[in-house]
PDB file of the backbone (N, CA, C, O) and the ligand in Angstrom, with CONECT records:
HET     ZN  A 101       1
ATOM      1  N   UNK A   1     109.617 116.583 111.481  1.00  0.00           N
ATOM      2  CA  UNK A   1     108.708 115.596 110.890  1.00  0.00           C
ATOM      3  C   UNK A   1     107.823 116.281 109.854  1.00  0.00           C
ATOM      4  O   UNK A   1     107.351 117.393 110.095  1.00  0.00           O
ATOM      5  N   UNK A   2     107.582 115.630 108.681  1.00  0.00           N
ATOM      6  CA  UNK A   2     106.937 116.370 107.789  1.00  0.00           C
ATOM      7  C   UNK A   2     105.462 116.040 108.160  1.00  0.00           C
ATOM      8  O   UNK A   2     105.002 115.367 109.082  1.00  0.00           O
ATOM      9  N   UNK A   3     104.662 116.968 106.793  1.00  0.00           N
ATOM     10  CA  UNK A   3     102.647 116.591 107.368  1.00  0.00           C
ATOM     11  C   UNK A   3     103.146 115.174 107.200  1.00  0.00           C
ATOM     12  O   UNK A   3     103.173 114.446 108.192  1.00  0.00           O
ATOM     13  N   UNK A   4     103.621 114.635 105.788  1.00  0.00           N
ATOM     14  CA  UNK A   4     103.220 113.392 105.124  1.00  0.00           C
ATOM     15  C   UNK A   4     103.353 112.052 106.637  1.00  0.00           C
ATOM     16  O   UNK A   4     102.569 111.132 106.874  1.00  0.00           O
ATOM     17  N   UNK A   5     104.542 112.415 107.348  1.00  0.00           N
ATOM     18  CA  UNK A   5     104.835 111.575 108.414  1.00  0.00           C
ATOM     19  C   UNK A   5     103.622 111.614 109.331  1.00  0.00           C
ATOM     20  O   UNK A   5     103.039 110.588 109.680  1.00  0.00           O
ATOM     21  N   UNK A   6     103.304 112.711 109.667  1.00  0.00           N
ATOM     22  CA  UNK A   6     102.227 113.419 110.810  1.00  0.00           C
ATOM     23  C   UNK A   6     101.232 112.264 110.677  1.00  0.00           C
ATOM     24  O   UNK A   6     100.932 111.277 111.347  1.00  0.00           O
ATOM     25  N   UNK A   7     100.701 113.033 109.069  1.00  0.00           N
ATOM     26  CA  UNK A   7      99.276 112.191 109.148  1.00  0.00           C
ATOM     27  C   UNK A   7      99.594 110.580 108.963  1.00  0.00           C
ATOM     28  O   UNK A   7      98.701 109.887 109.450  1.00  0.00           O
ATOM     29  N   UNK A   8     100.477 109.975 108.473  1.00  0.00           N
ATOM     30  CA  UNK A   8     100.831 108.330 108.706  1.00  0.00           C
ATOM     31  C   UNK A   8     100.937 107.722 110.206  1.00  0.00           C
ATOM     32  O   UNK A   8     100.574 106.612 110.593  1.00  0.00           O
ATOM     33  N   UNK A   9     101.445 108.607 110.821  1.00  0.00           N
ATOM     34  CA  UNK A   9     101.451 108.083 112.618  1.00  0.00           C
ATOM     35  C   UNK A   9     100.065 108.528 112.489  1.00  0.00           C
ATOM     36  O   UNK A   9      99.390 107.517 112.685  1.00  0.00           O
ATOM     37  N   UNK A  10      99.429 109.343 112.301  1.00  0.00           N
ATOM     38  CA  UNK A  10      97.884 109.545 112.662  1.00  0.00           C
ATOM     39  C   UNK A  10      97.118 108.199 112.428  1.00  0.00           C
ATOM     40  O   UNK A  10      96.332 107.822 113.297  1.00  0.00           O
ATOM     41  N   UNK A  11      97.314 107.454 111.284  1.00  0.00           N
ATOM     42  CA  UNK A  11      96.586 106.856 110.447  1.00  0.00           C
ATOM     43  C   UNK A  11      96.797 105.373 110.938  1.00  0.00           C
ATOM     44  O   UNK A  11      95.923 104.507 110.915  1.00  0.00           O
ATOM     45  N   UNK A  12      98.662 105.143 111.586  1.00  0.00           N
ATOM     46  CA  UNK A  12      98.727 103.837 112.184  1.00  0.00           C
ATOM     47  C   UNK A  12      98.249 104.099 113.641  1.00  0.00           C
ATOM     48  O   UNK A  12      97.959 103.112 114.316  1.00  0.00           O
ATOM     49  N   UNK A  13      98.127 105.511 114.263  1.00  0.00           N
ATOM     50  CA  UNK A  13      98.114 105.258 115.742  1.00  0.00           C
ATOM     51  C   UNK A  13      96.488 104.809 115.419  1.00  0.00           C
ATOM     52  O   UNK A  13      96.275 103.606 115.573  1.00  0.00           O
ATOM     53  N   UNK A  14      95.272 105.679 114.969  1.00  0.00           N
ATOM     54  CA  UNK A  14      94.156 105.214 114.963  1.00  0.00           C
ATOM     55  C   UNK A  14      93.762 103.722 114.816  1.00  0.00           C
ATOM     56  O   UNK A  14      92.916 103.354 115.630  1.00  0.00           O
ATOM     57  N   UNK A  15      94.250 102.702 113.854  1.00  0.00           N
ATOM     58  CA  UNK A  15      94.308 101.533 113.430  1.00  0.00           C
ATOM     59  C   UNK A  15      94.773 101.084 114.050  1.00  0.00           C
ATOM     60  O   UNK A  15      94.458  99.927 113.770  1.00  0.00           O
ATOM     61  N   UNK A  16      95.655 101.004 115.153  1.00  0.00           N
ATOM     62  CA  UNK A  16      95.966 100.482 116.485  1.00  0.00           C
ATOM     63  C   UNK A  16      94.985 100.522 117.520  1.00  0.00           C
ATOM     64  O   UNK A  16      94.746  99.492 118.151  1.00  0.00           O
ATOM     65  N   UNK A  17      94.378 101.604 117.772  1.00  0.00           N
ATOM     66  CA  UNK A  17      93.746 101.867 118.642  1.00  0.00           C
ATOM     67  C   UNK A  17      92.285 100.893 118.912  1.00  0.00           C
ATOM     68  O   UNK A  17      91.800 100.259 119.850  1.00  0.00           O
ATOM     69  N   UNK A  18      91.830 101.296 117.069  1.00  0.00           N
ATOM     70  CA  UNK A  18      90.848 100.651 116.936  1.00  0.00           C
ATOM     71  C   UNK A  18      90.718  99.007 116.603  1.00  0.00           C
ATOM     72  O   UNK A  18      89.643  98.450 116.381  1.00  0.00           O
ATOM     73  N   UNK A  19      92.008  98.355 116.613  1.00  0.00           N
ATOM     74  CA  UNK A  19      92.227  96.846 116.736  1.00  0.00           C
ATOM     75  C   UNK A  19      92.535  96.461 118.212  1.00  0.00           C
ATOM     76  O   UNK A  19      92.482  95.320 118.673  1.00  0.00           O
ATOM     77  N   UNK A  20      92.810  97.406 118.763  1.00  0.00           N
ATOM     78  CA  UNK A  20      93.378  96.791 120.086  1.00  0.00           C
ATOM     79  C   UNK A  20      91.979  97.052 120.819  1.00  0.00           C
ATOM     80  O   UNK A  20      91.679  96.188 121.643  1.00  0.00           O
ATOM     81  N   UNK A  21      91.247  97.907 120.682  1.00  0.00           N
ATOM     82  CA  UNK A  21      90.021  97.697 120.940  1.00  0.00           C
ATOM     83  C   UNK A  21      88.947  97.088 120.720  1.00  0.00           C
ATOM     84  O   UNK A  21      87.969  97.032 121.465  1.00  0.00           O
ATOM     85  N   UNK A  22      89.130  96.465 119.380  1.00  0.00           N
ATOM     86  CA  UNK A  22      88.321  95.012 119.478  1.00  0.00           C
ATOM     87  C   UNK A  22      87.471  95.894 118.251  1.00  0.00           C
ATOM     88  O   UNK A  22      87.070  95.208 117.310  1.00  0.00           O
ATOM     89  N   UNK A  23      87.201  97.249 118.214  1.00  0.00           N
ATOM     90  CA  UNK A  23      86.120  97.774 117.011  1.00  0.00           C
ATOM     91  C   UNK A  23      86.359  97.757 115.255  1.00  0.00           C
ATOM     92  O   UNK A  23      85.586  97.943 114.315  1.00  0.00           O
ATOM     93  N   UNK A  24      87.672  97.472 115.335  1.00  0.00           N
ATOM     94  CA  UNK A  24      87.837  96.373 113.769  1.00  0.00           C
ATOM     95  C   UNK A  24      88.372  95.677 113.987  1.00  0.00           C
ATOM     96  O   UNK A  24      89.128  95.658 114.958  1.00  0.00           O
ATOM     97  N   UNK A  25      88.176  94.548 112.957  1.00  0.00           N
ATOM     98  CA  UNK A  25      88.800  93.373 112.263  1.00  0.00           C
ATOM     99  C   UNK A  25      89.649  93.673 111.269  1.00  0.00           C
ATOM    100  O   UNK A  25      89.351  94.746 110.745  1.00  0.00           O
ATOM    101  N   UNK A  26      90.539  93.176 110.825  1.00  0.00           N
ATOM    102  CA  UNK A  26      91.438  92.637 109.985  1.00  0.00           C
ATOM    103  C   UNK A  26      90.946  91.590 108.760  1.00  0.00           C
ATOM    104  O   UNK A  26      91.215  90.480 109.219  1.00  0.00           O
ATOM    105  N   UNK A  27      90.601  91.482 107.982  1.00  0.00           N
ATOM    106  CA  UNK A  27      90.364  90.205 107.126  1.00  0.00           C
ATOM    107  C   UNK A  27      91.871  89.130 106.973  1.00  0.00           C
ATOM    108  O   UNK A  27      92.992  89.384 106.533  1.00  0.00           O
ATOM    109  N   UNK A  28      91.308  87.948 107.520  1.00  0.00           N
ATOM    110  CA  UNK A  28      92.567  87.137 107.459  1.00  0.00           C
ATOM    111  C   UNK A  28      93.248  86.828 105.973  1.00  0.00           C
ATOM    112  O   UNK A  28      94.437  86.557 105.809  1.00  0.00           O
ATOM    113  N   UNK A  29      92.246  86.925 104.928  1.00  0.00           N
ATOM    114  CA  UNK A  29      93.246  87.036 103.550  1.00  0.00           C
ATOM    115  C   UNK A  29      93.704  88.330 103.018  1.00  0.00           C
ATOM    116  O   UNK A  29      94.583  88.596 102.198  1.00  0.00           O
ATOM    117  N   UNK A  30      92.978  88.989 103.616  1.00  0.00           N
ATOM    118  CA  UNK A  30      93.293  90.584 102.989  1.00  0.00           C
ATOM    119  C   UNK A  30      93.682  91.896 104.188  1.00  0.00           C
ATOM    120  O   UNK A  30      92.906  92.675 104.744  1.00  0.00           O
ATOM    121  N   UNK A  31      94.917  91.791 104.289  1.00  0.00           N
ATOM    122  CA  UNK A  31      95.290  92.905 105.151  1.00  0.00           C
ATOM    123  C   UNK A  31      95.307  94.041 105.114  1.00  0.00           C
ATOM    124  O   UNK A  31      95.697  94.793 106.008  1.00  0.00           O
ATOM    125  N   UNK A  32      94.819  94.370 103.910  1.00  0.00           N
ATOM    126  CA  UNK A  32      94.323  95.810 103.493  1.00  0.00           C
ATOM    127  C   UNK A  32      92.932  95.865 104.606  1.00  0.00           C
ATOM    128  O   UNK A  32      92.747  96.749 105.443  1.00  0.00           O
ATOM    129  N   UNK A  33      92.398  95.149 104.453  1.00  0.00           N
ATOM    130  CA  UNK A  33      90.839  95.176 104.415  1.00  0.00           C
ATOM    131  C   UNK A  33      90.544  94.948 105.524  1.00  0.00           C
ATOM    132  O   UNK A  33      90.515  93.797 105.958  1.00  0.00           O
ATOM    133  N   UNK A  34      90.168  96.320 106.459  1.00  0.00           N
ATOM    134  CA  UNK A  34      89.243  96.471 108.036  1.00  0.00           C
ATOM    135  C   UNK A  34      87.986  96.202 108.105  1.00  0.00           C
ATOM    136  O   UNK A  34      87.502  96.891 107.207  1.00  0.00           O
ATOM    137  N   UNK A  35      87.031  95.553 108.675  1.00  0.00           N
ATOM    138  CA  UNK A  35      85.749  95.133 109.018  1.00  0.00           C
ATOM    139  C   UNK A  35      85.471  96.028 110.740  1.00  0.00           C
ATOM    140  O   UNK A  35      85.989  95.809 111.835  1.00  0.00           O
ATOM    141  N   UNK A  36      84.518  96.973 110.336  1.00  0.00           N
ATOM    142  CA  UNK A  36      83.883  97.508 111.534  1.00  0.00           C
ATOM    143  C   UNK A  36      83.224  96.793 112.242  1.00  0.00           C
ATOM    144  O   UNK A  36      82.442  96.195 111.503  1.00  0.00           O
ATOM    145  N   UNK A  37      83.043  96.419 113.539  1.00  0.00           N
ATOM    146  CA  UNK A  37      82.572  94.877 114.154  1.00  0.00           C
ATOM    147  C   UNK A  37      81.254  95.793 114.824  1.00  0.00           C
ATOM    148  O   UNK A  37      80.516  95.137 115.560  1.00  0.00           O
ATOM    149  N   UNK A  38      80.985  96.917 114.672  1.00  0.00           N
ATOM    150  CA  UNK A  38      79.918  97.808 114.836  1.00  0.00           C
ATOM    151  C   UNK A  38      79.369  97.470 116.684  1.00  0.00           C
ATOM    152  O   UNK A  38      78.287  97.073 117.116  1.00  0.00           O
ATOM    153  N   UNK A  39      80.800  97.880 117.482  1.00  0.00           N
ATOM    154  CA  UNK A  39      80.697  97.862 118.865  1.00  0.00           C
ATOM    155  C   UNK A  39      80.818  98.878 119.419  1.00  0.00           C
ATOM    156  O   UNK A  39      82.012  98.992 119.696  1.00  0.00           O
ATOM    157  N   UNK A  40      80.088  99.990 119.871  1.00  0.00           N
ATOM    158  CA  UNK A  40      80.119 101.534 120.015  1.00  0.00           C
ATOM    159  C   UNK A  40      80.919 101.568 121.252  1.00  0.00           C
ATOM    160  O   UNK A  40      81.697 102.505 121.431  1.00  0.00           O
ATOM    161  N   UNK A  41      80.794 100.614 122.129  1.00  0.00           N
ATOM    162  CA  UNK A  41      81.846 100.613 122.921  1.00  0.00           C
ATOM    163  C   UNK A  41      83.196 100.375 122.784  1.00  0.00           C
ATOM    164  O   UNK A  41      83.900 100.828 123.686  1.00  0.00           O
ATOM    165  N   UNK A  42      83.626  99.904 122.074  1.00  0.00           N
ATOM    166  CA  UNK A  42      84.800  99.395 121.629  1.00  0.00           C
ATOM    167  C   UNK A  42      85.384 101.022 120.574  1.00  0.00           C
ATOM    168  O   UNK A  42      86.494 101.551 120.521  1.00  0.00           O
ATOM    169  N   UNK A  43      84.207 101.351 119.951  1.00  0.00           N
ATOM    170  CA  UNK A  43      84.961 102.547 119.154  1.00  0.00           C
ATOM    171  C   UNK A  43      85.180 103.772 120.381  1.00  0.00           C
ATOM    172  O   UNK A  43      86.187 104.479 120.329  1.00  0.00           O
ATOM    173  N   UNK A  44      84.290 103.932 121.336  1.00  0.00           N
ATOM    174  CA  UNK A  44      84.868 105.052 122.616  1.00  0.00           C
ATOM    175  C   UNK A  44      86.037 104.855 122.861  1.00  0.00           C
ATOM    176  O   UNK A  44      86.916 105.675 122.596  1.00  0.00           O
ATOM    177  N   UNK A  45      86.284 103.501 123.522  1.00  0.00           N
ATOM    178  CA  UNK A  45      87.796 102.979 124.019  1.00  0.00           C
ATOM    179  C   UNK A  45      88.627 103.319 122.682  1.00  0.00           C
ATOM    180  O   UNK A  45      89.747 103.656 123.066  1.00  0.00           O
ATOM    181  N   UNK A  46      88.571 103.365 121.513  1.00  0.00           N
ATOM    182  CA  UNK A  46      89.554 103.258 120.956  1.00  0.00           C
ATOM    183  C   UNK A  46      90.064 104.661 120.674  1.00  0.00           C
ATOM    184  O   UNK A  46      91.225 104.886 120.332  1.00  0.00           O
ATOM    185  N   UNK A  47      89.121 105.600 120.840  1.00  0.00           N
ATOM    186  CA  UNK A  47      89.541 106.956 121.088  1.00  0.00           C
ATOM    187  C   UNK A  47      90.720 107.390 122.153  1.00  0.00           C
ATOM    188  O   UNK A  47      91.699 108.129 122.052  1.00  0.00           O
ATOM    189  N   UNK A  48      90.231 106.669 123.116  1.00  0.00           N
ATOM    190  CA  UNK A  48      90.696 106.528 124.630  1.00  0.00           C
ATOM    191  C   UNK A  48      92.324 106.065 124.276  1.00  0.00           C
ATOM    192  O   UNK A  48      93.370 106.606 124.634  1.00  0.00           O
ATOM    193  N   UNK A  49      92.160 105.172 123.656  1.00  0.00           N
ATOM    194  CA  UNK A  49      93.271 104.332 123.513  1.00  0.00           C
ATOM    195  C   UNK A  49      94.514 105.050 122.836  1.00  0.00           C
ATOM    196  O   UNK A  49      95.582 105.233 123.419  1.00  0.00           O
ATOM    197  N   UNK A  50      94.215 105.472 121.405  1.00  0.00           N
ATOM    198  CA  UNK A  50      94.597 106.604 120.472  1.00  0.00           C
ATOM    199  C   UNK A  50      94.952 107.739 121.495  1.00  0.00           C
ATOM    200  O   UNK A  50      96.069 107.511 121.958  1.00  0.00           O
ATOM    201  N   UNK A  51      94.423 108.830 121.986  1.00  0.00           N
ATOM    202  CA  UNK A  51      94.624 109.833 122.762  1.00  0.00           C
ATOM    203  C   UNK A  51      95.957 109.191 123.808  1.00  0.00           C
ATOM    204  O   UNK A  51      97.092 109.656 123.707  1.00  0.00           O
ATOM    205  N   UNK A  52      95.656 108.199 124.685  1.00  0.00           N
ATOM    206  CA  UNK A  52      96.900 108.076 125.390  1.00  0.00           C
ATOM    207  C   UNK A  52      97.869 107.287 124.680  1.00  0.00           C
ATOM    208  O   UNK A  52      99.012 107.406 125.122  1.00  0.00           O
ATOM    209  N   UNK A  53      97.748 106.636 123.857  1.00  0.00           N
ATOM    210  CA  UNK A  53      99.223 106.145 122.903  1.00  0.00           C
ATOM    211  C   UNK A  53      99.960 107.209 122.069  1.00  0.00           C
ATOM    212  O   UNK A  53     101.106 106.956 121.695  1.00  0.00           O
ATOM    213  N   UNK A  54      99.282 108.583 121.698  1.00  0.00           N
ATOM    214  CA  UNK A  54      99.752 110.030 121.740  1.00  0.00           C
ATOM    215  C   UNK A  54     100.356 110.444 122.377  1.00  0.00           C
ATOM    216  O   UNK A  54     101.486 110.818 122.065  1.00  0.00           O
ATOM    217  N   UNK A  55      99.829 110.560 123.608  1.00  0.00           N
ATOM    218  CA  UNK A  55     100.220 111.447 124.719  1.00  0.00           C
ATOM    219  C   UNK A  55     101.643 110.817 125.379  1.00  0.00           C
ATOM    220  O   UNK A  55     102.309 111.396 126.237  1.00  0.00           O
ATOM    221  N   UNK A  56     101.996 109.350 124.717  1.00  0.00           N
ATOM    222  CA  UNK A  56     103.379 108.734 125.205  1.00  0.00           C
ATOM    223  C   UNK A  56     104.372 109.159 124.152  1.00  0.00           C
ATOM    224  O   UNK A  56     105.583 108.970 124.266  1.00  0.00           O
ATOM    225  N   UNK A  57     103.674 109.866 122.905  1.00  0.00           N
ATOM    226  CA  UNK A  57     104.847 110.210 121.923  1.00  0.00           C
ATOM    227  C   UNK A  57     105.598 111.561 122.404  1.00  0.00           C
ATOM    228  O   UNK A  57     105.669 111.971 123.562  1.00  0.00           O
ATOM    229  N   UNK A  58     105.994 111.994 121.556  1.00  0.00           N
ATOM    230  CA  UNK A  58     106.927 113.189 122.037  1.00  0.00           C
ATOM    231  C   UNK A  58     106.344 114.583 121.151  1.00  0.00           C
ATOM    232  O   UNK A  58     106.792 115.718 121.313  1.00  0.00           O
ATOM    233  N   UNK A  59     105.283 114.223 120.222  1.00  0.00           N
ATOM    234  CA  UNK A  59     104.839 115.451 118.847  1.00  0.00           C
ATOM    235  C   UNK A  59     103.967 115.795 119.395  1.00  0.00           C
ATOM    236  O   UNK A  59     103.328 115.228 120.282  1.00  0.00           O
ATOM    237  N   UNK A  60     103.789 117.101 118.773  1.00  0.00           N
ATOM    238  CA  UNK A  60     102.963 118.231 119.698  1.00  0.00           C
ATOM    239  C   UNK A  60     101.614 117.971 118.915  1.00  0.00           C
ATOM    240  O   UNK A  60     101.318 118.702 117.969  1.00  0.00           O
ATOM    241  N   UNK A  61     100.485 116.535 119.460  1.00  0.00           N
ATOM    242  CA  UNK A  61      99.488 116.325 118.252  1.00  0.00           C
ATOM    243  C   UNK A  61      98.139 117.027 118.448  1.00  0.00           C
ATOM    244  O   UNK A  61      97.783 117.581 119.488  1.00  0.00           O
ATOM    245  N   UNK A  62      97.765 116.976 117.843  1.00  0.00           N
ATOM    246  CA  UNK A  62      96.322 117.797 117.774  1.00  0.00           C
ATOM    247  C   UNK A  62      95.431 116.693 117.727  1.00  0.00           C
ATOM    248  O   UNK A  62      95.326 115.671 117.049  1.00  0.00           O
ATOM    249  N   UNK A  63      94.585 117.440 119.036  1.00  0.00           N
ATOM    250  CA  UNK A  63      93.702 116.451 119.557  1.00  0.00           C
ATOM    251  C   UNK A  63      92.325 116.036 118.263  1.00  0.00           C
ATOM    252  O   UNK A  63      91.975 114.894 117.965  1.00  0.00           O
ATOM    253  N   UNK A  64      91.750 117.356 117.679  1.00  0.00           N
ATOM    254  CA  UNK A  64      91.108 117.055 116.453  1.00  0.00           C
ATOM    255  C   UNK A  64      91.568 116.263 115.629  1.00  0.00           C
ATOM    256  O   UNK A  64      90.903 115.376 115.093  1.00  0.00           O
ATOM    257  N   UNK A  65      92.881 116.510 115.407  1.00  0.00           N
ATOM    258  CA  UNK A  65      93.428 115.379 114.019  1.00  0.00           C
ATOM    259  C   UNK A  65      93.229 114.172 114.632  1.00  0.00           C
ATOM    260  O   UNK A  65      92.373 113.590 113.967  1.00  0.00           O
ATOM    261  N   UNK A  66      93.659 113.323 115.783  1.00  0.00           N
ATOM    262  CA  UNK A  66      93.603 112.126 116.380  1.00  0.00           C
ATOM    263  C   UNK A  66      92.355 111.770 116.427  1.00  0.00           C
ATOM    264  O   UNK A  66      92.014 110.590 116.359  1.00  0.00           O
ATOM    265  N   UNK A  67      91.575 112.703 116.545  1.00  0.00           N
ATOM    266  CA  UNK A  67      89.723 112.033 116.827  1.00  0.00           C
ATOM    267  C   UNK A  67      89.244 111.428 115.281  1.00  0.00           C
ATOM    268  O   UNK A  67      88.702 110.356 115.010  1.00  0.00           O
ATOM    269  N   UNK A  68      89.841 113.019 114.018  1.00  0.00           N
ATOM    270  CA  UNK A  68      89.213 112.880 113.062  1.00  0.00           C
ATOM    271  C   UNK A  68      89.783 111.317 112.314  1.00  0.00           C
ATOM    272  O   UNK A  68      89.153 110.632 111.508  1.00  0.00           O
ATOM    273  N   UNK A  69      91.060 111.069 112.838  1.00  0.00           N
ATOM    274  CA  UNK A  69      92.058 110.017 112.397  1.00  0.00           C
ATOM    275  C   UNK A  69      91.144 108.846 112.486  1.00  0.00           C
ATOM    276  O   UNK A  69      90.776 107.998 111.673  1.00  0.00           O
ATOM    277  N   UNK A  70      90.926 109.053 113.602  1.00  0.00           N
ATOM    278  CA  UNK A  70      90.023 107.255 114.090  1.00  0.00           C
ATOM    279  C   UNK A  70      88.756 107.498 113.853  1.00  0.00           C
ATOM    280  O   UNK A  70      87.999 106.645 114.316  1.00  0.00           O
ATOM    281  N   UNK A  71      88.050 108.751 113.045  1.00  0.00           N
ATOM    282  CA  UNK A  71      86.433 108.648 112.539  1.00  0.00           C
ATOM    283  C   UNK A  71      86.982 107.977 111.173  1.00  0.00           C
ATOM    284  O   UNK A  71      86.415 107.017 110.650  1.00  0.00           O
ATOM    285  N   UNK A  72      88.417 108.725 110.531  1.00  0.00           N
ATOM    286  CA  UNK A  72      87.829 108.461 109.385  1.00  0.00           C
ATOM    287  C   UNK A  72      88.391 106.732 109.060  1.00  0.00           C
ATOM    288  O   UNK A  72      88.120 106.152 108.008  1.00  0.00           O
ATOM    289  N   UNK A  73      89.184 106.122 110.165  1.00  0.00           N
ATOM    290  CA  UNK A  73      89.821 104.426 109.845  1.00  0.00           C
ATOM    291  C   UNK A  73      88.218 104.094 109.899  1.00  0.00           C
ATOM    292  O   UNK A  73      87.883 103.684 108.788  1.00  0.00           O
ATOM    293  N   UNK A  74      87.035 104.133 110.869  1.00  0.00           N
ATOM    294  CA  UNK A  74      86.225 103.885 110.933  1.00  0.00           C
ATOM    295  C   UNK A  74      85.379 104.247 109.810  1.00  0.00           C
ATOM    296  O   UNK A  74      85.069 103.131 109.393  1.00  0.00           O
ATOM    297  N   UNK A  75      84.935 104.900 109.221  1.00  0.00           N
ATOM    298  CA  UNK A  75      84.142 105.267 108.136  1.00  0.00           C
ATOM    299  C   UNK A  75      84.730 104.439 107.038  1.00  0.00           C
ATOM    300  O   UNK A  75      84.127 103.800 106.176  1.00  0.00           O
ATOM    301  N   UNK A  76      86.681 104.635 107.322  1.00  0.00           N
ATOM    302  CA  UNK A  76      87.101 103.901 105.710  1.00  0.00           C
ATOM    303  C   UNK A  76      86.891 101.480 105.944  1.00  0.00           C
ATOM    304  O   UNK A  76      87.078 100.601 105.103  1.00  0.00           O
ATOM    305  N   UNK A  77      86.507 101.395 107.272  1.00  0.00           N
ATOM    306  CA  UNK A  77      86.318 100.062 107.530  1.00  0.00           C
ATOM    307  C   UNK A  77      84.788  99.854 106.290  1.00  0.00           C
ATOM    308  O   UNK A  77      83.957 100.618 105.800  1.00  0.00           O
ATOM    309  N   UNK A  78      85.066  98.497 106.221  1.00  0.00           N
ATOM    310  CA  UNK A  78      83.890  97.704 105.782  1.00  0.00           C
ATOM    311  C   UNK A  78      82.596  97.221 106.652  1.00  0.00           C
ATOM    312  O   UNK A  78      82.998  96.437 107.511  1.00  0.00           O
ATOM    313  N   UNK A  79      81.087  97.424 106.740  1.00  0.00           N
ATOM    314  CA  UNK A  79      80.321  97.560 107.487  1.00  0.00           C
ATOM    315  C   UNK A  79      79.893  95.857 107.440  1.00  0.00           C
ATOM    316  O   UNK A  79      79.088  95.414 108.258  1.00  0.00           O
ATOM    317  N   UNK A  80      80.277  95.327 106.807  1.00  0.00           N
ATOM    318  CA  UNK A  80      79.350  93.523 106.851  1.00  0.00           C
ATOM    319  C   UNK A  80      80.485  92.537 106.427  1.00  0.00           C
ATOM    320  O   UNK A  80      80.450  92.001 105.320  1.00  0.00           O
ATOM    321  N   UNK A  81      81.382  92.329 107.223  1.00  0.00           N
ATOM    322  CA  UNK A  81      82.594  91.310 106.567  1.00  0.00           C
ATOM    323  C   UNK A  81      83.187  92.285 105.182  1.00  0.00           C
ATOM    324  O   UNK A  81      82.695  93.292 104.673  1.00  0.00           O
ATOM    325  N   UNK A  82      84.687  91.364 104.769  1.00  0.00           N
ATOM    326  CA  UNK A  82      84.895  91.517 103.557  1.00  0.00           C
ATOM    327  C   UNK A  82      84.711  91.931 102.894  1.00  0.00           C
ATOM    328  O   UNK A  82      84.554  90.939 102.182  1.00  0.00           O
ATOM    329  N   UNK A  83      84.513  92.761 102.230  1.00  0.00           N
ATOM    330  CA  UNK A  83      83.986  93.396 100.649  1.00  0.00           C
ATOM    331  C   UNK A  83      84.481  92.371  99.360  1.00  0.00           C
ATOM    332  O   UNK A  83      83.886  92.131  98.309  1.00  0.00           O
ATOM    333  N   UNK A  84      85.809  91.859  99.857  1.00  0.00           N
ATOM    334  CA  UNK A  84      86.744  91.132  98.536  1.00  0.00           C
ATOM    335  C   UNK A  84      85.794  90.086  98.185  1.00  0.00           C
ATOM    336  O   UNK A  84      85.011  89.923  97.250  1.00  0.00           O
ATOM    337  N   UNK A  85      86.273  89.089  99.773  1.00  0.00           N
ATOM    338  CA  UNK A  85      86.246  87.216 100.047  1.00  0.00           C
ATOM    339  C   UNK A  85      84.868  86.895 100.881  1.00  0.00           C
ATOM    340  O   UNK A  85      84.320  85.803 101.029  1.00  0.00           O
ATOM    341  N   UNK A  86      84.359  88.569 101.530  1.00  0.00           N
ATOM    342  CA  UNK A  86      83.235  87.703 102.169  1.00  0.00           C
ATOM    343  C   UNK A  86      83.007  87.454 103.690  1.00  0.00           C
ATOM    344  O   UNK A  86      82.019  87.464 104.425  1.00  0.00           O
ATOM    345  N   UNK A  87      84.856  87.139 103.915  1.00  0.00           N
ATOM    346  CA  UNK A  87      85.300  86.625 105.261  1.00  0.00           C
ATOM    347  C   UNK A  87      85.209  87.709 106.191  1.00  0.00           C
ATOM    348  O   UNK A  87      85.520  87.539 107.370  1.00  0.00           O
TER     349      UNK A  87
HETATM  350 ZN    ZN A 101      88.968  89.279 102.577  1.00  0.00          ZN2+
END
C-alpha cells in the first residue's frame, strides 16, 4: 500500500468515525462540506471509534497518525453550519 493510500484510509476511517459519532454533520446540499456539531463527547467516541475500526484492518497503523487524522477532519469541519448555503 502506498503513503498516498495510507493517508486516504486515514482520512475516510476518521470521517467515519466522526459521523458515526454524531460529532459532524454532512451538509445536505454540499457533500464536501462537514459541520462540527461541537459535542466533546461525541469527538472522544469518535477517536474510540476510529482506533477500533483500525484495529479490524489488517495495516500496521500508527496510532498518532489515526488521532492526528480525526484532529485534523475536525479542525478541517465548519464551526457554525455551512460556510456555502448556511444549512
Ligand atoms: Zn451547504
Amino acid at each position: 500500500m502506498s503513503i498516498n493510500d495510507y493517508a486516504d484510509n486515514l482520512e475516510s476511517v476518521a470521517r467515519y468515525a466522526l459521523g458515526t459519532s454524531g460529532a459532524i454533520e454532512v451538509c445536505k446540499q454540499h457533500p464536501d462540506v462537514t459541520i462540527s456539531v461541537g459535542n466533546l463527547d461525541a469527538e472522544r467516541h469518535a477517536y474510540a471509534i476510529a482506533t477500533q475500526t483500525l484495529k479490524r484492518d489488517g495495516t500496521m497503523w500508527m496510532r498518532e497518525d489515526v488521532m492526528s487524522a480525526v484532529k485534523h477532519e475536525l479542525d478541517m469541519a465548519a464551526d457554525d453550519g455551512c460556510p456555502v448555503c448556511g444549512g
